[in-house]
Steps between C-alpha positions, in 0.01 A plus 500: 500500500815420687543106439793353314335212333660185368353293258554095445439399116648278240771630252245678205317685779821666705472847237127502559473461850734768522370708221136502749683611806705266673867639583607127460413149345600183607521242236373199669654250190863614671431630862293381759408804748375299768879382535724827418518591848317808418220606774191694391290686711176355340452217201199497247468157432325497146560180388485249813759283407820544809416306817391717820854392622704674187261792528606554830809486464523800210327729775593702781447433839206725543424421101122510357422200232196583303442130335205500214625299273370149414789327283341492205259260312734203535477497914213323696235715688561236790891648479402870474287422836766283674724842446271745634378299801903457585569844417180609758648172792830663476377840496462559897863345619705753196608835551465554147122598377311283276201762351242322273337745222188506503286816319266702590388727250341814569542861330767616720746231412418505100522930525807431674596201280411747213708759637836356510419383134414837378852596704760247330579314795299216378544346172174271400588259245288293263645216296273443263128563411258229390134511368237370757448198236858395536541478860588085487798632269583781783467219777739312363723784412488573882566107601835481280629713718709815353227778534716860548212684642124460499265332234218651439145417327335697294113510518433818267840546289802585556543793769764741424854405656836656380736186407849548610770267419261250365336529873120653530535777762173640621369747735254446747176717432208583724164500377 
């Protein structure tokens, strides 16, 4: 689709990241990208856990950063709200964009969504699979932390997913 994506992980997840698509992995236990003097055109802030200031500073002048990420069970919701109401203060005065997520869904997006799936240019990933009475036991596998894709509940069974390196990869299927 045209992007050359980086990805920012710890030391086990550098192979996977890149094994899902990314031409390269930053392992943030040795390297922090926010100071490598590197410039990206836009930054998909997953985690939440570089100031606005560092951020910034990774992007490009005319840079886009997409922040959705919360920092994870251990930070304050009063934190996560400080962030996004100095991310939307600072917003106006920056010539870099600051573009919030939020969805929409409709049956456009999902065909298109769908689409790119069915193509191989996106790679959906699952983690692991729990029954619907175990979801305390997937909440707290979520809260440690170390999830390498999505986590899924199962209400009916299992649904069929091909594993791949120990990985559930699935396929998005309209009904």
């Amino acid at each position: 689709m045209g992007a050359v994506v980086t990805g920012v992980c710890s030391t086990r997840n550098v192979g996977f990241v890149q094994s899902i698509g990314a031409h390269s992995a930053i392992d943030y236990t040795r390297e922090d990208f926010t100071h490598s003097g590197f410039h990206y055109d836009a930054i998909l802030d997953l985690v939440g856990n570089h100031s606005l200031s560092d951020l910034r500073r990774a992007l490009l002048p005319r840079g886009v950063l997409v922040p959705c990420g919360g920092g994870g069970p251990d930070r304050s919701s009063v934190a996560l709200l400080t962030s996004l109401l100095g991310q939307a203060i600072c917003a106006p005065f920056i010539s870099q964009r600051i573009a919030g997520i939020l969805a929409r869904i409709n049956p456009d997006d999902l065909d298109y969504l769908a689409g790119v799936v069915e193509a191989g240019y996106v790679k959906p990933v699952f983690d692991r699979e729990f029954p619907l009475r175990e979801t305390a036991a997937a909440i707290r596998y979520l809260e440690q932390g170390h999830a390498r894709g999505k986590v899924m509940i199962s209400v009916s069974g299992p649904k069929s997913a091909e594993r791949t390196n120990g990985t559930l990869v699935g396929a998005l299927t309209k009904s």
